[in-house]
C-alpha positions as CSV (number, residue, x, y, z in Angstrom):
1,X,26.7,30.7,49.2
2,X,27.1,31.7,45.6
3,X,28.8,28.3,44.9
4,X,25.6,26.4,46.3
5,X,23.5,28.4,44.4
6,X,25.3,27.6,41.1
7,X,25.3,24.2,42.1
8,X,21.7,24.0,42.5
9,X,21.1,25.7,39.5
10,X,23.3,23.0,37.6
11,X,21.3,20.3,38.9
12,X,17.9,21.6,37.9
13,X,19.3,22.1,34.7
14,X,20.5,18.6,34.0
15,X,17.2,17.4,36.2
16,X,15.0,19.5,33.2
17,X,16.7,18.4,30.4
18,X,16.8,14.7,31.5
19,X,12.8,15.2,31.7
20,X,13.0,16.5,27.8
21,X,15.0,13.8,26.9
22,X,11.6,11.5,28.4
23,X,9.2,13.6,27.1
24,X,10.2,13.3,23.4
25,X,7.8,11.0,21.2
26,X,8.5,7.8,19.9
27,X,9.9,8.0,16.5
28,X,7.0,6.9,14.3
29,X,7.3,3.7,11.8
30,X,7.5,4.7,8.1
31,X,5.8,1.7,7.0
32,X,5.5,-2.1,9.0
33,X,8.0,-4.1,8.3
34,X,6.4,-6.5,6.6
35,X,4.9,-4.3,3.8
36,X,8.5,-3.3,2.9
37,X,8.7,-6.9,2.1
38,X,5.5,-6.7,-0.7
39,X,7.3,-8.8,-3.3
40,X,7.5,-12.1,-0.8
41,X,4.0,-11.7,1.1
42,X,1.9,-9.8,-2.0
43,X,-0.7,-11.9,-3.8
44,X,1.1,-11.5,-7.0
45,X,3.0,-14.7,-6.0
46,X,-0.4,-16.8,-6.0
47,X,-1.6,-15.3,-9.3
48,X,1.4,-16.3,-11.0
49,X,1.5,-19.9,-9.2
50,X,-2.4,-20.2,-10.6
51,X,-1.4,-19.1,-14.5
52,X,1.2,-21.4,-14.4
53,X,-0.9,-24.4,-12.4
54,X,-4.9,-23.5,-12.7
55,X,-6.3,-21.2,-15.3
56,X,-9.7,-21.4,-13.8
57,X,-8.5,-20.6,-10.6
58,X,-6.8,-17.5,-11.9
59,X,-9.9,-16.5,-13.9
60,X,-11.9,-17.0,-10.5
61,X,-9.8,-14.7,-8.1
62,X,-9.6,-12.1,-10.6
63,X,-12.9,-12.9,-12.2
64,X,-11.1,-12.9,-15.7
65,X,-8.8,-14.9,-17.5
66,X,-5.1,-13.6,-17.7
67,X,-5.9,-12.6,-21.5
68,X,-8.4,-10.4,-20.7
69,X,-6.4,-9.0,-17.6
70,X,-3.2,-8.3,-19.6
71,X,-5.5,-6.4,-22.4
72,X,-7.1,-4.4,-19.4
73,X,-3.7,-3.6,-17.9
74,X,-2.4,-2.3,-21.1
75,X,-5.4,0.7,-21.2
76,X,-5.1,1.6,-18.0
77,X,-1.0,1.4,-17.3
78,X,-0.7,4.8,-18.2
79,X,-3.6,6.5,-15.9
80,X,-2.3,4.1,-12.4
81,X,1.8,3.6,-13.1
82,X,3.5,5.6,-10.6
83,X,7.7,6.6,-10.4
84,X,9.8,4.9,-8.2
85,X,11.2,7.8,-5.2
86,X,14.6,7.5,-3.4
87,X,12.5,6.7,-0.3
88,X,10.3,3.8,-1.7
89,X,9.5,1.6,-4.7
90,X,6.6,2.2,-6.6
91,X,3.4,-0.2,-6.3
92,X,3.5,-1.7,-9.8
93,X,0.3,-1.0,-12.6
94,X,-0.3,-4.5,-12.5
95,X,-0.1,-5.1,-8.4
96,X,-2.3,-1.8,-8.8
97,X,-5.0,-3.5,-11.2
98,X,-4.9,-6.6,-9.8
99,X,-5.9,-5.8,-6.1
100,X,-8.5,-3.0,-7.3
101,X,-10.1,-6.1,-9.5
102,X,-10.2,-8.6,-6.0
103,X,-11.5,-5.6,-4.2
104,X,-14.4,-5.2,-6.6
105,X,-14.6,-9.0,-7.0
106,X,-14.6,-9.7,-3.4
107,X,-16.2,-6.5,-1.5
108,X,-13.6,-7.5,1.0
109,X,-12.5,-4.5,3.9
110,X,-9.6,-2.9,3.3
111,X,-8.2,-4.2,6.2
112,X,-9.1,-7.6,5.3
113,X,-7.3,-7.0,1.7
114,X,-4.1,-5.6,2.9
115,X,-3.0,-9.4,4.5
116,X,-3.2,-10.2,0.5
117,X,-2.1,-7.3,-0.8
118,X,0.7,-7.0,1.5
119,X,-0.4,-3.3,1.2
120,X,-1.3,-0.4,3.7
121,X,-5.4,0.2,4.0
122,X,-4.7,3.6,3.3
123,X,-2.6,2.8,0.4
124,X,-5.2,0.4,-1.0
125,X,-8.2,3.5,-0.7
126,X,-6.0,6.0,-2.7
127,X,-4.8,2.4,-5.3
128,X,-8.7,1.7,-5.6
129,X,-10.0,4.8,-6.2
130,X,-7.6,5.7,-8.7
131,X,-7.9,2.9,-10.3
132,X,-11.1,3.1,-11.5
133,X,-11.5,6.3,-12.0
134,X,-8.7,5.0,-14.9
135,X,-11.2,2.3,-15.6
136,X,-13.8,4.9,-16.1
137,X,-12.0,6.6,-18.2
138,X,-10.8,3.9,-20.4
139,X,-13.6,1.8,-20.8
140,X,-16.5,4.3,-21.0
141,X,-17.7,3.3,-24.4
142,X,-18.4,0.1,-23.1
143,X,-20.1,1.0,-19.7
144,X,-23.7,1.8,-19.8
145,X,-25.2,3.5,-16.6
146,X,-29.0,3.0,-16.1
Protein backbone atom coordinates (compact mmCIF):
# COMPACT_ATOMS: atom_id res chain seq x y z
CA UNK A 1 0.00 0.00 0.00
CA UNK A 2 2.69 2.32 0.96
CA UNK A 3 4.58 1.59 -2.36
CA UNK A 4 1.29 2.58 -4.39
CA UNK A 5 0.95 5.55 -2.57
CA UNK A 6 4.54 6.70 -3.30
CA UNK A 7 4.04 5.79 -6.69
CA UNK A 8 1.12 7.97 -7.07
CA UNK A 9 2.65 10.64 -5.43
CA UNK A 10 5.59 10.39 -7.98
CA UNK A 11 3.41 10.70 -10.84
CA UNK A 12 1.56 13.76 -9.68
CA UNK A 13 4.73 15.17 -9.23
CA UNK A 14 6.18 14.67 -12.60
CA UNK A 15 2.30 15.26 -13.97
CA UNK A 16 2.69 19.01 -12.05
CA UNK A 17 5.93 19.94 -13.09
CA UNK A 18 5.36 18.86 -16.80
CA UNK A 19 2.24 21.51 -16.43
CA UNK A 20 4.98 24.24 -15.18
CA UNK A 21 7.19 23.45 -17.85
CA UNK A 22 3.74 24.56 -20.29
CA UNK A 23 2.78 27.19 -18.37
CA UNK A 24 6.03 29.20 -18.69
CA UNK A 25 5.89 32.35 -21.07
CA UNK A 26 7.36 32.67 -24.30
CA UNK A 27 10.71 34.25 -24.04
CA UNK A 28 10.13 37.73 -25.33
CA UNK A 29 12.17 39.22 -28.52
CA UNK A 30 14.78 41.82 -27.63
CA UNK A 31 14.39 43.58 -30.72
CA UNK A 32 12.92 42.23 -34.43
CA UNK A 33 15.33 40.93 -36.32
CA UNK A 34 15.37 43.19 -38.85
CA UNK A 35 16.14 46.31 -36.79
CA UNK A 36 19.32 44.56 -35.57
CA UNK A 37 20.12 44.82 -39.17
CA UNK A 38 19.62 49.07 -39.16
CA UNK A 39 22.78 49.67 -41.25
CA UNK A 40 21.39 47.52 -44.48
CA UNK A 41 17.50 48.54 -44.22
CA UNK A 42 18.07 52.33 -42.56
CA UNK A 43 17.39 55.32 -44.83
CA UNK A 44 20.90 56.50 -44.28
CA UNK A 45 21.71 54.31 -47.42
CA UNK A 46 19.34 56.49 -49.66
CA UNK A 47 20.61 59.74 -48.34
CA UNK A 48 24.01 58.91 -49.10
CA UNK A 49 22.97 57.39 -52.67
CA UNK A 50 21.07 60.99 -53.26
CA UNK A 51 24.40 63.30 -52.19
CA UNK A 52 26.32 61.28 -54.34
CA UNK A 53 23.54 61.08 -57.42
CA UNK A 54 20.82 64.12 -56.72
CA UNK A 55 21.45 67.06 -54.55
CA UNK A 56 17.94 68.25 -54.95
CA UNK A 57 16.57 65.19 -53.99
CA UNK A 58 18.67 65.16 -50.79
CA UNK A 59 17.73 68.70 -50.07
CA UNK A 60 13.91 67.61 -50.60
CA UNK A 61 13.81 64.54 -48.13
CA UNK A 62 15.58 66.36 -45.60
CA UNK A 63 14.22 69.69 -46.61
CA UNK A 64 17.91 71.03 -46.49
CA UNK A 65 20.94 70.71 -48.40
CA UNK A 66 23.76 68.40 -46.88
CA UNK A 67 25.73 71.79 -46.02
CA UNK A 68 23.25 73.04 -43.95
CA UNK A 69 22.57 69.46 -42.39
CA UNK A 70 26.23 68.76 -41.58
CA UNK A 71 26.41 72.43 -39.82
CA UNK A 72 23.10 71.41 -37.88
CA UNK A 73 24.58 68.12 -36.88
CA UNK A 74 27.63 69.64 -35.56
CA UNK A 75 25.44 71.83 -32.72
CA UNK A 76 23.40 69.34 -31.80
CA UNK A 77 25.95 66.07 -31.70
CA UNK A 78 26.69 66.61 -28.29
CA UNK A 79 22.94 67.01 -26.79
CA UNK A 80 21.61 63.52 -29.03
CA UNK A 81 25.07 61.21 -29.28
CA UNK A 82 24.56 58.23 -27.17
CA UNK A 83 27.47 55.29 -25.97
CA UNK A 84 27.54 52.19 -27.46
CA UNK A 85 26.45 49.16 -24.49
CA UNK A 86 27.72 45.59 -24.58
CA UNK A 87 24.08 44.71 -25.44
CA UNK A 88 23.49 47.05 -28.42
CA UNK A 89 25.02 49.68 -30.70
CA UNK A 90 24.14 53.08 -30.31
CA UNK A 91 21.71 54.89 -32.89
CA UNK A 92 24.20 57.35 -34.45
CA UNK A 93 23.82 61.57 -33.94
CA UNK A 94 23.37 61.77 -37.50
CA UNK A 95 20.76 58.64 -38.06
CA UNK A 96 19.31 60.53 -34.82
CA UNK A 97 19.04 64.09 -36.70
CA UNK A 98 18.24 62.82 -39.77
CA UNK A 99 15.00 60.86 -38.98
CA UNK A 100 13.80 63.64 -36.42
CA UNK A 101 14.22 66.18 -39.57
CA UNK A 102 11.86 63.58 -42.01
CA UNK A 103 9.59 63.23 -39.11
CA UNK A 104 9.04 66.97 -38.92
CA UNK A 105 9.35 67.19 -42.75
CA UNK A 106 6.87 64.55 -43.33
CA UNK A 107 4.40 64.43 -40.27
CA UNK A 108 4.57 60.75 -41.03
CA UNK A 109 3.31 58.01 -37.96
CA UNK A 110 5.84 56.60 -36.19
CA UNK A 111 4.85 53.44 -37.35
CA UNK A 112 4.93 54.51 -40.82
CA UNK A 113 8.65 55.98 -40.20
CA UNK A 114 10.18 53.02 -38.60
CA UNK A 115 9.99 50.97 -42.33
CA UNK A 116 12.62 53.93 -43.15
CA UNK A 117 14.23 54.27 -40.24
CA UNK A 118 14.63 50.71 -39.72
CA UNK A 119 14.02 51.86 -36.14
CA UNK A 120 11.47 50.83 -33.24
CA UNK A 121 8.30 53.40 -32.83
CA UNK A 122 9.17 53.54 -29.39
CA UNK A 123 12.68 54.30 -30.17
CA UNK A 124 11.83 56.87 -32.67
CA UNK A 125 9.32 58.88 -29.75
CA UNK A 126 12.24 59.00 -27.23
CA UNK A 127 14.95 59.88 -30.71
CA UNK A 128 12.36 62.67 -31.64
CA UNK A 129 11.75 64.22 -28.66
CA UNK A 130 15.16 64.39 -27.62
CA UNK A 131 16.14 65.68 -30.52
CA UNK A 132 14.62 68.76 -30.45
CA UNK A 133 14.46 69.53 -27.35
CA UNK A 134 18.60 69.68 -28.52
CA UNK A 135 17.28 71.80 -31.37
CA UNK A 136 15.71 74.06 -28.92
CA UNK A 137 18.34 74.45 -27.14
CA UNK A 138 20.80 75.08 -29.83
CA UNK A 139 19.08 77.17 -32.05
CA UNK A 140 17.06 79.44 -29.69
CA UNK A 141 18.52 82.64 -30.86
CA UNK A 142 17.24 82.06 -34.10
CA UNK A 143 13.62 80.80 -33.20
CA UNK A 144 11.09 83.31 -32.61
CA UNK A 145 7.77 82.07 -31.00
CA UNK A 146 4.63 84.24 -31.69
Amino acid sequence: MEEACIAIIVALATDNADEGRKRKKKQRIWSKEWFLKRNKYTHHNLLDELLLTSNEDYANFLRMDHSTFMELLEKVEPYIKKKDTNMRSAIPANQRLSTTLRYLATGQSFEDLKFTTAIAPQTLSKIIIETCEALVIVLKDCIQVS
